[in-house]
C-alpha positions in Angstrom: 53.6 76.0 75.9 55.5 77.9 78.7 56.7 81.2 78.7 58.9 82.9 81.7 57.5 86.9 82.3 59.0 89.6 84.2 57.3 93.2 84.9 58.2 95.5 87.7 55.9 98.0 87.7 51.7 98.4 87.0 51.7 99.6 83.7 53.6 97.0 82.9 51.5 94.2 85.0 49.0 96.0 82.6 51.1 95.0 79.4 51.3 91.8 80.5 48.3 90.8 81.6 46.8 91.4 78.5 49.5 90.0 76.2 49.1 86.7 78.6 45.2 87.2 77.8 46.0 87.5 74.1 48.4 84.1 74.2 45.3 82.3 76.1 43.3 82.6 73.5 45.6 82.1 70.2 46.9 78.9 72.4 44.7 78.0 75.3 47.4 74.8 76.8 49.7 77.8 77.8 51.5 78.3 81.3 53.2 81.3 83.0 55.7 82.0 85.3 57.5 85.0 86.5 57.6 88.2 88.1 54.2 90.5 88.1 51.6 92.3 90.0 48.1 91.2 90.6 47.1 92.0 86.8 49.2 89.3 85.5 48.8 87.1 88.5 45.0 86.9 88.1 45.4 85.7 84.4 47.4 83.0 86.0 51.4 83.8 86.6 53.1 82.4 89.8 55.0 85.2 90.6 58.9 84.5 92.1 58.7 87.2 94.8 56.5 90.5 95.2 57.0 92.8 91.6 57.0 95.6 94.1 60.4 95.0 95.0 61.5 96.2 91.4 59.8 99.3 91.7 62.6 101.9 91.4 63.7 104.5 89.3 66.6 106.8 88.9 70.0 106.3 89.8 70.0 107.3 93.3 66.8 105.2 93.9 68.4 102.6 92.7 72.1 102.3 94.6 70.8 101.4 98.1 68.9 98.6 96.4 71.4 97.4 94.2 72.4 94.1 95.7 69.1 93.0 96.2 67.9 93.4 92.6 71.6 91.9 91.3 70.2 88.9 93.7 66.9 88.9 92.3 68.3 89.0 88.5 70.3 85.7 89.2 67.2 84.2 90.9 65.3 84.6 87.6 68.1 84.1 85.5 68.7 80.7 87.2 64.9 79.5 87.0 64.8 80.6 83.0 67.8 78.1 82.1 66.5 75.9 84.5 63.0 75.6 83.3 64.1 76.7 79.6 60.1 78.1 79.0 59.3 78.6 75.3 60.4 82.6 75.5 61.2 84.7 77.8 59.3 88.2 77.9 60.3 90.9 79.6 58.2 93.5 79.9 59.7 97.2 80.6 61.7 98.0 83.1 64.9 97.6 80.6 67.5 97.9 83.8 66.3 94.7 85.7 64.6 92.4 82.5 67.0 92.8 79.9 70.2 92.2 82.6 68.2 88.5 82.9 68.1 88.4 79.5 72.0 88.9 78.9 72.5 86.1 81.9 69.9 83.8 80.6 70.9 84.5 76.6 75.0 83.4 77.7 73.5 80.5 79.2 70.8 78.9 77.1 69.3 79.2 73.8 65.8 80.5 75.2 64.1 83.0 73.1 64.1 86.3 74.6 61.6 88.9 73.8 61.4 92.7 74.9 58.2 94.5 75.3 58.3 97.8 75.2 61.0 99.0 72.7 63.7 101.2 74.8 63.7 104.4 73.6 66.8 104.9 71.5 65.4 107.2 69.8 65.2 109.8 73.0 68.7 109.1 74.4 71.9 106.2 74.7 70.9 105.0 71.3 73.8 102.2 71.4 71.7 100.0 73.3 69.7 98.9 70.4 73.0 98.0 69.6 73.9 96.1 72.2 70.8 94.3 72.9 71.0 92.8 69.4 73.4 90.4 71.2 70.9 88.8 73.6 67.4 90.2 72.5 65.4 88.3 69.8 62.6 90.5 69.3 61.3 94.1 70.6 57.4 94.4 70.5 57.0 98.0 70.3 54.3 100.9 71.4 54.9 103.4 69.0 54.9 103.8 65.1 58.3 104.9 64.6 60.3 102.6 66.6 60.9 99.7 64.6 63.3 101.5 62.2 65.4 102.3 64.8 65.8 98.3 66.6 65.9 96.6 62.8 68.8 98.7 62.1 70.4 96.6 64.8 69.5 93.5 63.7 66.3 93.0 65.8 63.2 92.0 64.9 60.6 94.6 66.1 56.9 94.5 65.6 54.5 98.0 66.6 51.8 96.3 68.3 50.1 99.5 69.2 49.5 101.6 72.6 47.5 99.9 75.2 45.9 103.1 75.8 43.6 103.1 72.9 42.1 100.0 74.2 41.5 101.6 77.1 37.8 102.3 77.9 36.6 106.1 78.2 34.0 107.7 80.9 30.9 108.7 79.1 28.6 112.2 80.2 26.3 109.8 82.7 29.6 108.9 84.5 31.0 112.2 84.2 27.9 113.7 85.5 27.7 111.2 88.4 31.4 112.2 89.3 30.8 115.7 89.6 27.8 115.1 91.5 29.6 112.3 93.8 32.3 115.5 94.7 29.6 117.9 94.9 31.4 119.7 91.7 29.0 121.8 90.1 28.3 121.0 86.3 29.8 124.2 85.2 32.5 125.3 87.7 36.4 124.3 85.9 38.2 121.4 87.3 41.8 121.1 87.4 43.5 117.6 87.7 47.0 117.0 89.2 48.8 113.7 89.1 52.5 114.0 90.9 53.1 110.3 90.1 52.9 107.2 90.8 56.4 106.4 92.9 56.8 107.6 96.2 60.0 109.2 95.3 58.6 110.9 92.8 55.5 111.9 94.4 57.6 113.1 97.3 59.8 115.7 94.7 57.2 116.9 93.0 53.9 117.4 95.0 55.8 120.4 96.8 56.4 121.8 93.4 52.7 120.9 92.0 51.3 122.7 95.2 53.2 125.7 94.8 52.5 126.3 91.2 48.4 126.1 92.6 48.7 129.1 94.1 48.8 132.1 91.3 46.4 130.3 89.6 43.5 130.1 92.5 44.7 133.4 93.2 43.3 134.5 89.4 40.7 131.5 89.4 39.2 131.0 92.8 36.2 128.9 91.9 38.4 126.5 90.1 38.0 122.8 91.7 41.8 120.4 92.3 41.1 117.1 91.9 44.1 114.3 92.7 44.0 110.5 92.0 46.1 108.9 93.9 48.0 106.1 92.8 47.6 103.0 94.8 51.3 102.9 95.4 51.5 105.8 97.4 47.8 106.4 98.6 49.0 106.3 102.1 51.4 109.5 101.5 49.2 111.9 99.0 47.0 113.6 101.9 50.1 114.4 104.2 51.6 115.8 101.1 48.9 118.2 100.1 48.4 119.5 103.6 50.0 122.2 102.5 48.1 122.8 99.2 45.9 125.7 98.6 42.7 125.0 97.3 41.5 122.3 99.5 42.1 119.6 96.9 39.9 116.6 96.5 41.8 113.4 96.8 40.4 110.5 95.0 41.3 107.8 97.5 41.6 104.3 95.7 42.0 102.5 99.4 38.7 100.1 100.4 37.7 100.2 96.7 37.5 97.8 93.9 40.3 97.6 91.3 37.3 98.1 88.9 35.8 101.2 91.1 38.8 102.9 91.6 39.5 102.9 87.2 36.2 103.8 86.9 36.5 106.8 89.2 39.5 107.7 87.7 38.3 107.7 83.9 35.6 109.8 85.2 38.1 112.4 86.5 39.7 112.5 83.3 37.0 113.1 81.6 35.9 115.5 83.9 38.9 117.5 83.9 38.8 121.1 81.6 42.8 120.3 82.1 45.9 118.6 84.4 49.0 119.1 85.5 50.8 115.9 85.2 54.1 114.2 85.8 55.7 113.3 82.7 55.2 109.4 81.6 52.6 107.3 79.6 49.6 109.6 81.3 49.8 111.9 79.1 48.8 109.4 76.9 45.5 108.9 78.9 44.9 112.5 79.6 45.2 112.9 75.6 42.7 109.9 75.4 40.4 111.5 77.4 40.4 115.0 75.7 42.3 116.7 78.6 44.9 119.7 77.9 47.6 119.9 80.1 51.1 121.0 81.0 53.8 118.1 81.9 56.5 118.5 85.1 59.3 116.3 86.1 62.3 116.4 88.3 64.8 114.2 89.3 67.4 114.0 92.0 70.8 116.0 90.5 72.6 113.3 89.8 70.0 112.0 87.9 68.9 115.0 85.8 72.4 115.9 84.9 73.5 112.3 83.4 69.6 112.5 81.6 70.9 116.2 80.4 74.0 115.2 79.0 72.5 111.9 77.4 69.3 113.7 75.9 68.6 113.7 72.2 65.1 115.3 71.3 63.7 118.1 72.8 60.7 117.1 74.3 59.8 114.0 76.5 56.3 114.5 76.6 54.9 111.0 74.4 52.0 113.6 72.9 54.6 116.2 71.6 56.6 113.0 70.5 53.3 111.0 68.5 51.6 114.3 67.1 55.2 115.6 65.8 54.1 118.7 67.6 54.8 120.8 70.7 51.6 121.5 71.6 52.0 120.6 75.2 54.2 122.5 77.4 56.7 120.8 79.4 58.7 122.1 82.5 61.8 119.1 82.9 65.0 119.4 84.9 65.6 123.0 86.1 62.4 124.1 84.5 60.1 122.3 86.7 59.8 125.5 89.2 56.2 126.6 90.5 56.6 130.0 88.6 56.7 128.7 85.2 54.5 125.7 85.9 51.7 128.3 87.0 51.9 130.6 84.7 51.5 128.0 82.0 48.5 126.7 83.6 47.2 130.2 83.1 48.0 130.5 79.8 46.3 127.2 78.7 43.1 128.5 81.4 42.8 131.6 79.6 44.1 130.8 75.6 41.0 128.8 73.7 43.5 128.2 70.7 45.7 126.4 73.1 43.4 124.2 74.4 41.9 123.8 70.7 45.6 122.7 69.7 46.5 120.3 72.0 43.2 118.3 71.7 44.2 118.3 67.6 47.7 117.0 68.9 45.3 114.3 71.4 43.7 112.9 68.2 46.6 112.7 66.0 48.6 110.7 68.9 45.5 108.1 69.3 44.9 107.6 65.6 48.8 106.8 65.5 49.3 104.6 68.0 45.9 102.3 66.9 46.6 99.2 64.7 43.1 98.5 63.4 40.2 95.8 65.6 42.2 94.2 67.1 43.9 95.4 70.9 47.1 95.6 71.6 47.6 92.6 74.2 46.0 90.1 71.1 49.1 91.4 68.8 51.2 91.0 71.1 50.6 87.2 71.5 50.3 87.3 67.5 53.8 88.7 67.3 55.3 86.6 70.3 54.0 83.0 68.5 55.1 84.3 65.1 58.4 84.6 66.2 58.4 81.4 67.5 57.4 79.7 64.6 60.0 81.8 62.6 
């Protein structure tokens, strides 16, 4: 058995390294080719090129690049009808995988599965739609998304959120992480994650830094932690020069794949709350039992067509799971160092606050689990069921 993957950034190398775990034990005689990172390449993909190079987001990330990746989906396009694996999974990244799809679908009557269902449900929800024409099955992260892809005509299984596999940092490790920073066991910590894409990183750790400031000012004792993501390790300390507080990068350069998680659970853990780009760590940070309040900007062009396309009123995946608005969330215009400050105050000072987003935390996780079983060994259920269906 053969199947063709494609990820193009790490949390989806996460996804599908342990889907490709899951399908190695339901059917050990199985192969993999593709496009990944070093998750999926250590469970045994031969990656095509370096998943790196479909790394981008937003539109105005994406133009300069745009003739590459158009080169890169024919490449994989080619080697799917070529090779004609048992499926094709892509995984994400809906703007590169499911353009191979379309090619591969015109071409060749290769099963094509999606993982991670697009969210319709948030904005353009004629894709479902449209993908009905060349996708065979969505494996989706969240409860309420099947509804929306079988009204299309696709089948969709939840699988659950890989983040309540995820292991948590226990009070030995916490303990050992506060000692390790020489953090005293009762002084506050605040954690900041700007992102994990230099672009991104690069918009909003000016922001992130400014909002700092009021709140040292009112809380001077209180500790800024920042992991850095390995993407853009080299560029965090030059960004927070500038940053009041004298901020405490956790470095993940020289260290272990395995040391640096470790370390980074710990912080999350350690954290009495974050400030945090918007995306799937707010998921983690919920996990871990950390309030926080959610930024994001884009370039204009960018934020206006999201603006106009927009059909909730939240993007924060706690506010969405919980079916509350428990988290506050600065997006667009919003994300300004005033407001993002004083909400970090609010949540400092306001014990109800804090009490209500952690209630929010452990509706989300009890949602997005499926029972024993993790998500990657559903996946690999749901991808050989289809098969045989």
């Amino acid at each position: 058995m053969r199947f063709f993957l494609i990820a193009g950034e790490p949390s989806g190398d996460a996804l599908g390294a342990a889907l490709m775990a899951g399908l190695k034990r339901l059917n050990p005689d199985v192969a993999f080719t593709g496009v990944g990172g070093p998750l999926m390449q250590a469970e045994g993909l031969q990656s095509l090129f370096p998943m790196e190079e479909l790394s981008v987001m937003g539109l105005a990330e994406v133009l300069p690049r745009y003739a590459h990746l158009l080169r890169r989906i024919r490449q994989c396009a080619a080697e799917v009808i070529r090779t004609h694996p048992d499926a094709l999974i892509t995984i994400d990244s809906p703007d590169f995988g499911l353009r191979v799809a379309r090619r591969v679908k015109r071409a060749s009557a290769v099963r094509t599965v999606h993982y991670v269902a697009p969210t319709v449900w948030a904005w353009r929800p004629g894709r479902a739609r449209k993908m009905a024409a060349y996708i065979d099955q969505v494996l989706a992260l969240f409860p309420f998304e099947p509804p929306y892809m079988e009204a299309a005509g696709i089948r969709c299984d939840f699988v659950g959120h890989p983040v309540v596999a995820q292991p948590q940092a226990d009070a030995a490790e916490v303990a050992a992480f506060r000692s390790t920073h020489d953090l005293t066991q009762d002084g506050r910590m605040l954690l900041v994650l700007p992102g994990s894409r230099r672009a991104e990183v690069e918009r909003l750790a000016p922001i992130f830094g400014a909002a700092l400031g009021p709140v040292l000012r009112r809380h001077p004792s209180l500790r800024i932690v920042v992991p850095a993501a390995p993407a853009v390790a080299d560029r965090i300390p030059g960004l927070l020069a500038n940053w009041p507080g004298d901020p405490i990068m956790l470095d993940p350069r020289g260290k272990t794949e395995a040391d640096a998680a470790a370390e980074k659970r710990a912080a999350f853990a350690a954290a009495d709350l974050a400030l945090a780009a918007s995306g799937t760590v707010s998921l983690e940070l919920a996990a871990a039992g950390t309030p926080m309040v959610v930024a994001y900007d884009m370039n204009r062009i960018s934020r206006e067509l999201i603006r106009r396309l927009l059909r909730i009123d939240t993007l924060t995946l706690v506010n969405i799971v919980s079916e509350t608005r428990a988290v506050p969330e600065f997006l667009g215009e919003a994300c300004r160092p005033a407001q993002i400050g004083a909400a970090l105050l609010d949540l400092l000072d306001d014990d109800k606050a804090r009490a209500a987003q952690l209630d929010a935390a452990r509706k989300t996780m009890h949602r997005l689990g499926v029972g024993e079983d993790p998500p990657g060994l559903r996946a690999a259920r749901a991808v050989l069921d289809g098969l045989n269906h």
